[in-house]
C-alpha positions as CSV (number, residue, x, y, z in Angstrom):
1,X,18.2,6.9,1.8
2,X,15.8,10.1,1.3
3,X,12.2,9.7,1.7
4,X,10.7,10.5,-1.8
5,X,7.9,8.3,-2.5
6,X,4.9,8.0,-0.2
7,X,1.7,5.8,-0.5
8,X,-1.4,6.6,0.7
9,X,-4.1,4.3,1.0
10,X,-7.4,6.5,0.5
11,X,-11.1,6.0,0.1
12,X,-12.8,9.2,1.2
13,X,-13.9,8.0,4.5
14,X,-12.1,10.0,7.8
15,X,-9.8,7.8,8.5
16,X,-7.9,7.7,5.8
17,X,-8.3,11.7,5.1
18,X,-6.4,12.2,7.9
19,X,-4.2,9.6,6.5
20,X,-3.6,12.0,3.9
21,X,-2.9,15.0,6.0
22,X,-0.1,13.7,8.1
23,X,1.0,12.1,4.5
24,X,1.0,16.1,3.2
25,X,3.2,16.6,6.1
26,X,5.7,14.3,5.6
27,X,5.3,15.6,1.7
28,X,6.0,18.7,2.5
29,X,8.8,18.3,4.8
30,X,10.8,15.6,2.7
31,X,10.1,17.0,-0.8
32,X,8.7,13.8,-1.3
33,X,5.4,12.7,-4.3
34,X,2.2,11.9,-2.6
35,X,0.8,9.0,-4.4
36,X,-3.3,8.0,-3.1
37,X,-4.8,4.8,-4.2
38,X,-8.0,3.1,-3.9
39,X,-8.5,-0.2,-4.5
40,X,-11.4,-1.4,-6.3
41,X,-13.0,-4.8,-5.7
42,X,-14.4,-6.8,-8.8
43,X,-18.0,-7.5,-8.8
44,X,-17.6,-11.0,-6.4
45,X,-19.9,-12.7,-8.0
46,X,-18.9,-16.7,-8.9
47,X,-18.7,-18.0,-12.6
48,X,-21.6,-20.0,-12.0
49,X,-23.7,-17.1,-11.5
50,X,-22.3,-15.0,-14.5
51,X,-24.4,-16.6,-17.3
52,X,-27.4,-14.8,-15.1
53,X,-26.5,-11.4,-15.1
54,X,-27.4,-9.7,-18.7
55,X,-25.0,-7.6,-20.1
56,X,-27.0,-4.2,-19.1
57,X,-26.6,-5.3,-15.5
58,X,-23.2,-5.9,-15.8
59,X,-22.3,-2.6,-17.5
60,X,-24.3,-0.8,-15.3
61,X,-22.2,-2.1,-12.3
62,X,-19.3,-1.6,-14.2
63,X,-19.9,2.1,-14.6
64,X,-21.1,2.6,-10.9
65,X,-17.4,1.5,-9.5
66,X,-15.9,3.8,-12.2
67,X,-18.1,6.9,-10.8
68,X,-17.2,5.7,-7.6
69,X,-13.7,5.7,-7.9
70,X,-13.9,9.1,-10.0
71,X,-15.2,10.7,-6.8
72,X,-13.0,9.2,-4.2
73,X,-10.3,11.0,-6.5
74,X,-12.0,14.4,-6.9
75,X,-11.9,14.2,-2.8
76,X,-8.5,13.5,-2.8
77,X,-7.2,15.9,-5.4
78,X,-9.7,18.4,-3.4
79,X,-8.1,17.5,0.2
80,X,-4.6,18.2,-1.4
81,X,-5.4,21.2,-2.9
82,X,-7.2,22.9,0.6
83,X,-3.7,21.2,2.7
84,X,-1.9,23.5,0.2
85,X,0.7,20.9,-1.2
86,X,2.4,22.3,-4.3
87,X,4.4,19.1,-4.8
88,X,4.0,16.3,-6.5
89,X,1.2,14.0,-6.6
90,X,-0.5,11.1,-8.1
91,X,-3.3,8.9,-8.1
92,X,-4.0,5.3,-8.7
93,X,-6.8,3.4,-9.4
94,X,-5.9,-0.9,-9.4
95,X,-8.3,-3.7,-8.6
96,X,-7.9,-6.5,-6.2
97,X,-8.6,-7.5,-2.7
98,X,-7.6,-4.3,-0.5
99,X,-5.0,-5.7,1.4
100,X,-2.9,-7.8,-1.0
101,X,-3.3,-5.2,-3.5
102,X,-2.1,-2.5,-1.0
103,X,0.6,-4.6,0.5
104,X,1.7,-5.7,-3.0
105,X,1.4,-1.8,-3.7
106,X,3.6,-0.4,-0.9
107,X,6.9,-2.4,-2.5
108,X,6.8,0.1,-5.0
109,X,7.2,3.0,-2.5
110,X,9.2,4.3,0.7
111,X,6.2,4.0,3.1
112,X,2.9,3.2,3.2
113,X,0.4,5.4,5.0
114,X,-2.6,4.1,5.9
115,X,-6.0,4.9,8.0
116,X,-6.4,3.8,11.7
117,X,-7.6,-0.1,11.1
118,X,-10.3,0.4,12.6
119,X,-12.5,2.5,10.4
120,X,-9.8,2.7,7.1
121,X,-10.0,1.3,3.7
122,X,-13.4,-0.4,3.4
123,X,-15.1,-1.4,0.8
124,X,-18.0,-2.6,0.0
125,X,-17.2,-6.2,0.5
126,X,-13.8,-6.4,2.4
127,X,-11.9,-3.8,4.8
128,X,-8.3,-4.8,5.3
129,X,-6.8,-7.0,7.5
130,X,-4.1,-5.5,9.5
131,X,-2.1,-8.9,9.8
132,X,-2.6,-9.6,6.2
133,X,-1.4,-6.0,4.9
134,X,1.4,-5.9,8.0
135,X,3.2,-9.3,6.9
136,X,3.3,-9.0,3.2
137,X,4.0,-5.7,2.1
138,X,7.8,-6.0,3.0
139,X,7.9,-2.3,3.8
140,X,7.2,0.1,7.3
141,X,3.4,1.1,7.1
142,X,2.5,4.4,9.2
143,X,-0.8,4.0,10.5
144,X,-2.3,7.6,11.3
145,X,-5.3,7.6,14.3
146,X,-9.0,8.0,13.8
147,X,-9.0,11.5,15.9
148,X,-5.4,12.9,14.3
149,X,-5.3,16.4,14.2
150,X,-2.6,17.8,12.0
151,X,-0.3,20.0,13.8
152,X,3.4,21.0,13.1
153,X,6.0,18.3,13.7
154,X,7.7,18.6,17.3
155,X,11.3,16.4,15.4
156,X,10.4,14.2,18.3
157,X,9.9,10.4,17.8
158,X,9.3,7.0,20.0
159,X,10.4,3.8,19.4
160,X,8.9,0.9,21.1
161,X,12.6,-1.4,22.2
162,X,12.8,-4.9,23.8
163,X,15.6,-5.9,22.3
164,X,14.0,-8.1,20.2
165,X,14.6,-9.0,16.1
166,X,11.1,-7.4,15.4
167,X,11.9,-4.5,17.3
168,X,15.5,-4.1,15.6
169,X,13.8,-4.7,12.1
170,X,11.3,-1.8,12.6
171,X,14.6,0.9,13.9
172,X,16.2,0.0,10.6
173,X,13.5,0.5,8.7
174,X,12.1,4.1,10.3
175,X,16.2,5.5,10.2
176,X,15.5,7.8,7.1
177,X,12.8,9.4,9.5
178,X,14.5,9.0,13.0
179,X,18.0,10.6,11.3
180,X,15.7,13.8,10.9
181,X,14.4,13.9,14.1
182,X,15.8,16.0,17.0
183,X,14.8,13.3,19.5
184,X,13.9,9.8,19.9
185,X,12.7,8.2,23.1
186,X,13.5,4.7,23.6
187,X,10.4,3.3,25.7
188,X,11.5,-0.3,27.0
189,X,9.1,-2.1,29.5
190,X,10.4,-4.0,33.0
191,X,8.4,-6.6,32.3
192,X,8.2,-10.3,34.2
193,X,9.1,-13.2,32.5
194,X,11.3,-11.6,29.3
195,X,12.7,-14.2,27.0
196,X,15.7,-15.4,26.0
197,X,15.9,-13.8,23.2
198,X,15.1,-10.3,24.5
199,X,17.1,-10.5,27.6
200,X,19.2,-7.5,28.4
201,X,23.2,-7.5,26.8
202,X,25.0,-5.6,29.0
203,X,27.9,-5.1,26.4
204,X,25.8,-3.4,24.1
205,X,24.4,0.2,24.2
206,X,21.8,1.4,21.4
207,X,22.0,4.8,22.5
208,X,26.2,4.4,20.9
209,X,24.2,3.3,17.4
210,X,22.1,6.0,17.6
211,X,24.4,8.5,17.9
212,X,26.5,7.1,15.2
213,X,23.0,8.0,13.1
214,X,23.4,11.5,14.6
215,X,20.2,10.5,16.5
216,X,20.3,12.3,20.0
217,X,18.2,9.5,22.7
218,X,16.6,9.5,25.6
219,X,16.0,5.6,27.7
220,X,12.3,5.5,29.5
221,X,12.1,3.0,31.3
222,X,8.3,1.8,33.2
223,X,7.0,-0.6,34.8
224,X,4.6,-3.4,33.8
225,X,3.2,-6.5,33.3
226,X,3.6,-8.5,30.4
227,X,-0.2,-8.5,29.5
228,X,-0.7,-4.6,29.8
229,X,2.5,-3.2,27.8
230,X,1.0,-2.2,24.8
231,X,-1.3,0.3,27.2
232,X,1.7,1.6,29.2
233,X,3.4,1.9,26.2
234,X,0.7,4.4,24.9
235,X,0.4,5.8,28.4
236,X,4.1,7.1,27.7
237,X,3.0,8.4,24.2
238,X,0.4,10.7,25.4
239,X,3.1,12.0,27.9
240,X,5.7,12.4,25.5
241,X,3.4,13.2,22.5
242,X,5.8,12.7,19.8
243,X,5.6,12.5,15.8
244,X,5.2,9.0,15.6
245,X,5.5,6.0,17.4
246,X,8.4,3.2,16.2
247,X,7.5,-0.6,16.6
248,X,7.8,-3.9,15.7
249,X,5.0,-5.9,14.7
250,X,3.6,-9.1,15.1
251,X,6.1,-11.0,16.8
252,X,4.7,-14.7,17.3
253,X,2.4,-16.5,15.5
254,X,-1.2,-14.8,13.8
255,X,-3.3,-15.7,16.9
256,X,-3.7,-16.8,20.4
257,X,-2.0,-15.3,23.5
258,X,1.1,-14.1,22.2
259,X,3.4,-11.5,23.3
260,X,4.3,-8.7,20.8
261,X,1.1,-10.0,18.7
262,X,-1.0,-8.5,21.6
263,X,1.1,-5.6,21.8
264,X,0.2,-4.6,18.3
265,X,-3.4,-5.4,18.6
266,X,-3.8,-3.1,21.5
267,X,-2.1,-0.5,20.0
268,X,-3.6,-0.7,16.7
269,X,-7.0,-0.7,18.4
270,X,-6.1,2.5,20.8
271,X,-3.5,4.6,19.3
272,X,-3.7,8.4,19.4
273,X,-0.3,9.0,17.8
274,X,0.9,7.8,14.4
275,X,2.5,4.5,14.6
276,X,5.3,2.9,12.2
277,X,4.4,-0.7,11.9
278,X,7.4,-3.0,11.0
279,X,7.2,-6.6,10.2
């Protein structure tokens, strides 16, 4: 399947304009519509407290979150216009808490792209929860760096690979973007104490798959602990420096000490290349 439709989560701020520009890439290069969308947040006041506000103070509010969003869409339509996209684009406007709303959003589309987590998609009352936005939208989320800088595509991609049903999910869902690519570097960890589940399988050979997807490969193996894989595994990235970065998400439960979950925390807190997020 062709990537067409791309989401971009947008609110102005830097994160997610640079959000947009490696969205305008992708555009470009897959003929694909460039939808942004902010989300606006209600007035959160409760039902008790409505019979206090007049009706001047409510309208007044009203009409500052419709300016609000009116300028966040002059800066988008502005930011497409200077990238030089001639294709086409859209924008939408919906209301709701930003991360249901966006997951809920991104079923309607290919791929979500999104601002690095830790500065994207604010507003006023809420910013979005990675976890939240990671395990409901049902599709990959690319989530572009805080100090991206747009540059041509190198065709050359990473995917994080332990073997493991996350991992697996988040290769099947990047194919319509690694089948393009001239390269894709499988990064797998020697780490202590692997589980069953992610134990090696000497019968099988992913490299075979991937070149049944016309995907050229290359195995990099490193060494590490495993408490300090999500850092070697962005070691490998700025060596490498490839389009985006292929990964699994969230593997164990929300919180606590658990393996792939602290994988994706580091990397979502230290990334300097785009990431596809799986779940």
């Amino acid at each position: 399947m062709a990537i067409k439709d791309l989401l971009v989560a947008y609110d102005g701020n830097e994160a997610s304009q640079h959000a947009l520009e490696f969205a305008v890439q992708m555009g470009k290069k897959y003929q694909a519509t460039v939808t942004g969308m902010t989300v606006s947040r209600p007035e959160p006041f409760e039902s008790h407290l409505q019979r206090w506000i007049s009706d001047n103070v409510r309208e007044s509010m009203v009409t500052a979150r419709l300016e609000a969003t009116k300028s966040i869409e002059a800066r988008f339509r502005e930011q497409v216009k200077a990238l030089g996209f001639t294709g086409e684009t859209q924008w939408l406007v919906e209301e709701g808490q930003p991360d249901l709303t966006l997951a809920r959003s991104a079923r309607f589309f290919d791929i979500l792209v999104i601002g690095q987590f830790l500065t994207a998609f604010k507003t006023e009352h809420r910013t979005v929860d990675p976890q939240e936005l990671l395990q409901r939208a049902g599709k990959p989320i690319i989530i572009v760096p805080k100090g991206y800088q747009p540059r041509p595509f190198r065709e050359e991609a990473a995917v994080a690979w332990d073997g493991s049903r996350h991992a697996a999910r988040a290769l099947t869902d990047a194919m319509q973007i690694l089948e393009t690519k001239k390269k894709l570097y499988i990064l797998t960890a020697r780490a202590e104490k692997q589980s069953r589940d992610i134990g090696e399988l000497p019968g099988l050979d992913l490299q075979a798959h991937l070149k049944r997807h016309g995907i050229a490969s290359e195995v990099v193996t490193f060494d590490t602990t495993p408490h300090d894989i999500g850092n070697a595994i962005l070691e490998k990235c700025k060596a490498l420096d490839p389009d985006v970065l292929v990964m699994g998400a969230y593997g164990r439960a929300k919180f606590g000490a658990q393996f792939f979950g602290g994988v994706t925390r580091h990397v979502l807190q230290n990334h300097t290349v785009p990431v596809l997020l799986s779940h």
